[in-house]
Short mmCIF file of the C-alpha atoms (twelve columns), coordinates in Angstrom:
data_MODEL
# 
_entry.id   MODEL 
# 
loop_
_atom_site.group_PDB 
_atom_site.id 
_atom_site.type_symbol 
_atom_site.label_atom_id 
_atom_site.label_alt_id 
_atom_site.label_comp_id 
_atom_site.label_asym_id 
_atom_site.label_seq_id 
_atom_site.Cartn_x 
_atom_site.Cartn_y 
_atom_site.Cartn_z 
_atom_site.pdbx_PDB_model_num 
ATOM 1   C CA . UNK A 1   30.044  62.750 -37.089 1 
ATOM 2   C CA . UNK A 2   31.184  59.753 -34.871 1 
ATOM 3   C CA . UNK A 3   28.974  57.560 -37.466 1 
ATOM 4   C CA . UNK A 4   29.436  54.155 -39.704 1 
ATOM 5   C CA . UNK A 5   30.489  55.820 -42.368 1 
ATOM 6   C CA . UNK A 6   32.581  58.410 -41.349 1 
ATOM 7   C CA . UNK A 7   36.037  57.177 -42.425 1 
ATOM 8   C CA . UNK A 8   33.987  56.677 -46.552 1 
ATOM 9   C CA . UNK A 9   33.059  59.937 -46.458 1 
ATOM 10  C CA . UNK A 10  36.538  61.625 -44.768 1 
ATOM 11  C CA . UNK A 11  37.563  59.322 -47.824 1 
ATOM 12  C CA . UNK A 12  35.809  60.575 -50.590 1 
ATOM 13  C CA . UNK A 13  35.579  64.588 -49.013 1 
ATOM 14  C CA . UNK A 14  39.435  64.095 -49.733 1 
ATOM 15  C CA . UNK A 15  38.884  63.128 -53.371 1 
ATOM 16  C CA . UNK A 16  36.671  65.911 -54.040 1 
ATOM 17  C CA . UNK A 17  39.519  68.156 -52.361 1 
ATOM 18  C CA . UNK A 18  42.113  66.328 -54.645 1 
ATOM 19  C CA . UNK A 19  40.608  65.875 -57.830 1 
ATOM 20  C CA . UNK A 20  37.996  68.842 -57.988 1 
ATOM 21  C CA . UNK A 21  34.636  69.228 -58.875 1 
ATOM 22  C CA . UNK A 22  33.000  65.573 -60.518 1 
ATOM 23  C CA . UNK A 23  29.454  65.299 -59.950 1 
ATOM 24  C CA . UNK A 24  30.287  61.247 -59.385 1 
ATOM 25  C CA . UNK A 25  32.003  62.317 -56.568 1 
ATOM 26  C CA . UNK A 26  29.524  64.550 -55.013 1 
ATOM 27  C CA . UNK A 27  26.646  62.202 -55.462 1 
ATOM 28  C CA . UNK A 28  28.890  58.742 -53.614 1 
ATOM 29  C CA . UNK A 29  29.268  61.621 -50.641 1 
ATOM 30  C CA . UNK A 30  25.893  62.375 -50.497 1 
ATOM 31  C CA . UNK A 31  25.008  58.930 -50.425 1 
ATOM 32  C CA . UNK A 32  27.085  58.163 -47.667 1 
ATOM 33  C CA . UNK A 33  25.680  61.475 -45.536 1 
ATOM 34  C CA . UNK A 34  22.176  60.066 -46.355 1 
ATOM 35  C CA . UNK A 35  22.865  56.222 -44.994 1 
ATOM 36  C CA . UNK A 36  24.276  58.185 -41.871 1 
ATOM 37  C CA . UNK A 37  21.226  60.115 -41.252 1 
ATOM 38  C CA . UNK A 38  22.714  63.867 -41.969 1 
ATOM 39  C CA . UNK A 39  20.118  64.530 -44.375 1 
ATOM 40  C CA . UNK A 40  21.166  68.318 -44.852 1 
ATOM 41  C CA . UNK A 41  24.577  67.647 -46.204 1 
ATOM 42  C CA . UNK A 42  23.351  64.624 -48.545 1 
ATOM 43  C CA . UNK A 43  20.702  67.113 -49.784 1 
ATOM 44  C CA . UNK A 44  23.205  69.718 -50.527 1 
ATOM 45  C CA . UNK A 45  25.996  67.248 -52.238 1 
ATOM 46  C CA . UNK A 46  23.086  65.797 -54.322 1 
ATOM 47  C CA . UNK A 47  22.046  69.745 -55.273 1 
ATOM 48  C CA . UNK A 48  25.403  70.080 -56.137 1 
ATOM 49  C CA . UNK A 49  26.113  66.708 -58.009 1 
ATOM 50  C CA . UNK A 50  23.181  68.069 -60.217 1 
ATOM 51  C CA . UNK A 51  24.812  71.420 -61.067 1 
ATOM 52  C CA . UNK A 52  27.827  69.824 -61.736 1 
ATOM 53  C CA . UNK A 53  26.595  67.209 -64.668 1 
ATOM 54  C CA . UNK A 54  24.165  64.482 -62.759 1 
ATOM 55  C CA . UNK A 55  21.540  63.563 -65.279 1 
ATOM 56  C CA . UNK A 56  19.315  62.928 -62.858 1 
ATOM 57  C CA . UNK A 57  16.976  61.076 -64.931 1 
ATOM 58  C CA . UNK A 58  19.390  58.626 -66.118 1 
ATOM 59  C CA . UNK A 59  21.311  58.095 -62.700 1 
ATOM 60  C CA . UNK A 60  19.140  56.119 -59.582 1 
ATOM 61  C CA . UNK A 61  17.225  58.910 -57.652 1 
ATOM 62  C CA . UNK A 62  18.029  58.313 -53.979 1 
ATOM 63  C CA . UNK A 63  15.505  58.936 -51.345 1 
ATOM 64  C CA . UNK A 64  18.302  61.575 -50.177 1 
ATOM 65  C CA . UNK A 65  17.739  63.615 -52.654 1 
ATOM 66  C CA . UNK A 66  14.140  64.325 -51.350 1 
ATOM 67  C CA . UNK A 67  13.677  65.938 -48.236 1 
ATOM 68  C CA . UNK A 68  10.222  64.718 -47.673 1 
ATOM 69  C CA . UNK A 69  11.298  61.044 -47.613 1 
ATOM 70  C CA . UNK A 70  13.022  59.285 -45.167 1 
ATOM 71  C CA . UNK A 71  15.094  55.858 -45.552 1 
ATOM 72  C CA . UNK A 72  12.933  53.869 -42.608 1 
ATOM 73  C CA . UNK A 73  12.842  50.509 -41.160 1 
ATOM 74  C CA . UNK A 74  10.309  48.021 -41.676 1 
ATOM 75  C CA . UNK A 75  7.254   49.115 -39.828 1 
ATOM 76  C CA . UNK A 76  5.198   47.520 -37.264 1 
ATOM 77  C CA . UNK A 77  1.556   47.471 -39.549 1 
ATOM 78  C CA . UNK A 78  3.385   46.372 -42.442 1 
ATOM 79  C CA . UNK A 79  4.991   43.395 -40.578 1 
ATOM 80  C CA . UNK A 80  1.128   42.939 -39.395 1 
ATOM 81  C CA . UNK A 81  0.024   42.827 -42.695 1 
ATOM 82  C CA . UNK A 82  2.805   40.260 -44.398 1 
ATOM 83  C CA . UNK A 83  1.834   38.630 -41.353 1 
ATOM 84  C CA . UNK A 84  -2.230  38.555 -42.287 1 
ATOM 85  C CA . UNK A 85  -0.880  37.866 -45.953 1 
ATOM 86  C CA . UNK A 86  1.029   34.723 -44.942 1 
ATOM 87  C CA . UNK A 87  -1.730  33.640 -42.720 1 
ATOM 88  C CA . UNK A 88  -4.623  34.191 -45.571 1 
ATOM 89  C CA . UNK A 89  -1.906  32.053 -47.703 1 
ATOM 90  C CA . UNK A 90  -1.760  29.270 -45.514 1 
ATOM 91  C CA . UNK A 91  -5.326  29.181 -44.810 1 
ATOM 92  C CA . UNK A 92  -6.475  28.557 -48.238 1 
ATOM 93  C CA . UNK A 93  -4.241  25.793 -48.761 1 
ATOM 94  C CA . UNK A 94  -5.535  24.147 -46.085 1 
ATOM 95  C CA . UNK A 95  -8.868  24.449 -47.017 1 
ATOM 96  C CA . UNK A 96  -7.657  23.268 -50.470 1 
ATOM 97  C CA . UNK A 97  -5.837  20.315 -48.929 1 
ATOM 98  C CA . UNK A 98  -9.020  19.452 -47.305 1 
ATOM 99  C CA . UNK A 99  -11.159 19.665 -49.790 1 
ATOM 100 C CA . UNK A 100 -8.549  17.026 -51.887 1 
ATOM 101 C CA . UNK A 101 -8.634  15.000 -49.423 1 
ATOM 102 C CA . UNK A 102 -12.286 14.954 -49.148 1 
ATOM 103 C CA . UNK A 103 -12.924 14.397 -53.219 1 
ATOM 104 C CA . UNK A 104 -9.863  11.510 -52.696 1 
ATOM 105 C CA . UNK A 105 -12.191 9.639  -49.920 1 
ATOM 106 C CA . UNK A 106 -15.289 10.166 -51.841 1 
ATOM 107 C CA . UNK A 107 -14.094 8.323  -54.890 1 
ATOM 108 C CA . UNK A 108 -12.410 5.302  -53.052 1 
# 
């Protein structure tokens, strides 16, 4: 492990040894596995939060709990595409300004 959130989950792993089987307890672990990339174990805690008690329709359903997703950063064609958002943005109010400016000169 040698992660950022080792010392949480040592932390919580000795809950679960210490005050048994609470699905709350399982789920905060396999959170923790999940934001340290050891998909596998958050999969299985989450698995086993669920046969424990989770509703898991009533408590937040973490990527984690998914194998096909993946917690990601923001990628490069989406940062293109705020980018070509931003830009469409300011281009129309300048046109807008423009054209103000224009109907302001006309009428003095």
């Amino acid at each position: 492990m040698n992660n950022k959130y080792d010392k949480e989950i040592n932390d919580v792993s000795d809950e679960i040894s210490q005050r048994g089987d609470l699905w709350e307890l399982y789920y905060q672990r396999g959170y923790l596995y999940y934001l340290n990339d050891e998909d596998e174990k958050a999969a299985d805690d989450y698995r086993h939060a669920v046969s424990l008690g989770l509703d898991y329709i009533e408590t937040p359903y973490y990527a984690f709990s998914n194998s096909n997703s993946k917690r990601r950063d923001f990628l490069l064609p989406e940062k293109i595409m705020v980018f070509l958002v931003l830009l469409m943005v300011l281009v129309a109010i300048f046109f807008q300004a423009v054209s103000f400016i224009a109907k302001i000169k006309g009428f003095l």
